[in-house]
C-alpha positions, 0 to 999 in steps of 0.5 A: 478468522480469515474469509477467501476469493479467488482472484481472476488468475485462482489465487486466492486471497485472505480478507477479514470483514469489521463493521456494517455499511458501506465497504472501505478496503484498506491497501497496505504497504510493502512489508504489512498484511493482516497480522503485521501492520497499520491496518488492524488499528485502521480497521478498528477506527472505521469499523463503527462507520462502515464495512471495512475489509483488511486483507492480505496482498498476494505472496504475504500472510495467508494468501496465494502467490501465483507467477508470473507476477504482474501488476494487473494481477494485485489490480485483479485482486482488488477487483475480486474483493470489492466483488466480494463487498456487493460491487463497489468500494471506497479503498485506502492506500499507504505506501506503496498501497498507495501507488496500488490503489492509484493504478487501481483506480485508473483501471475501470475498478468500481471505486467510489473515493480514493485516500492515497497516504504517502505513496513513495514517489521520488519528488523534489530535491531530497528524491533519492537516486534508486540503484538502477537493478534494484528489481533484478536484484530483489529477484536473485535474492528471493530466487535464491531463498534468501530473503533476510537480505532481500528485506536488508536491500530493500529497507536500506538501498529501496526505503532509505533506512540507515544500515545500523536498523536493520541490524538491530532489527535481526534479533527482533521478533518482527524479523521473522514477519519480515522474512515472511513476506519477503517474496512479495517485495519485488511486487512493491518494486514493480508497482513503483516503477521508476519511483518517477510521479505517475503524472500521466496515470493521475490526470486519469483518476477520475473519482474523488480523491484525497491525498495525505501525508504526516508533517513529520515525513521525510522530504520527499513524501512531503513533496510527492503528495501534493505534487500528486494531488495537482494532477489528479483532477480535483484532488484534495491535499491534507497535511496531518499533523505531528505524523511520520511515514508510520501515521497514527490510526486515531488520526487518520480514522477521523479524516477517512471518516469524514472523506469516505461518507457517501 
């Protein structure tokens, strides 16, 4: 069952407590909340070690939306969470979540330890080249209610996803879940910016940091998080092994275990 806190702008935000100790908030990626998503099993995986918090992104599950939409505002909604948890957090990013999490931890929030997982910065040479008006383009599509294209644009010309899988995907239940959180994916696209390494809003992180990414990723993940790691000061870089974008809870429980003991 869902609890609620009212962000600084009255939106109110879905979270769902697992486990005692110190507070561990999970972040998700672009499509995922709650009730879709990595997070339940991460959740689970932690919840022996500590307080962990799951939680709904605005625009997404059982959560508010409120515009105009700024970055800041998703920043502000970490800071009513971990408000929530007694006033300080250890928070864990995927994805997008990631580069969340990130401008988070640069914006005065109370973070203890930072566990960034794949954030989808464009590095090296297999850095796919963006089209230019993706922002504008996600807004006409959920301004005009169609979101099953929204989802279409995002997961092919954004994400990188052959055509052939989202058309498949139509005639699964889980499109309906990703119809759902449609109106949030502009959100994503705003907080990645130009898809470009924050390398100026990393050498400010100034907390505990570990970045990962799976072995089995694609190119530019693998680049992007160890170039990160070498600009956050006194980051960590950690391969898992056997793991794609989509990373196994069994897995990572262990490594943020270990990372998040204080």
């Amino acid at each position: 069952m869902a609890s609620f806190v009212a962000s600084r702008d009255g939106t109110r935000i879905a979270y769902q407590v697992a486990g005692s100790g110190a507070c561990v908030i999970l972040v998700d990626g672009a499509f995922c909340y709650r009730a879709f998503g990595p997070m339940a099993k991460l959740s689970a995986e932690l919840a022996p070690h500590f307080r962990v918090v799951s939680y709904d992104r605005r625009a997404r599950g059982e959560s508010g939306d409120s515009r105009p939409y700024a970055i800041e505002r998703e920043i502000e909604d970490l800071a009513a969470l971990i408000a929530a948890c007694g006033g300080s957090a250890c928070v864990y990013g995927i994805s997008s979540g990631a580069a969340l999490a990130l401008a988070a931890a640069t914006a005065g929030l109370p973070i203890l330890r930072l566990a960034l997982y794949e954030p989808p910065f464009m590095v090296g040479p297999n850095a796919r080249t963006l089209p230019a008006d993706r922002l504008a383009v996600l807004q006409r599509m959920i301004a005009a209610d169609r979101r099953g294209d929204a989802v279409k644009y995002y997961l092919c010309e954004i994400i990188g996803m052959p055509r052939l899988m989202p058309a498949v995907m139509q005639f699964l239940p889980m499109w309906k879940k990703l119809k759902s959180v449609a109106p949030s994916l502009p959100y994503d696209c705003e907080i990645m910016g130009d898809f470009r390494l924050p390398e100026e809003r990393a050498r400010r992180v100034g907390v505990p940091t570990l970045v990962l990414h799976g072995s089995k990723t694609w190119p530019a993940l693998a680049a992007a998080a160890p170039a990160l790691a070498a600009a956050i000061p006194g980051a960590s870089h950690r391969i898992l092994q056997g793991q794609t974008h989509n990373g196994s809870a069994a897995v990572m429980g262990p490594v943020l275990k270990d990372f998040f003991k204080l």
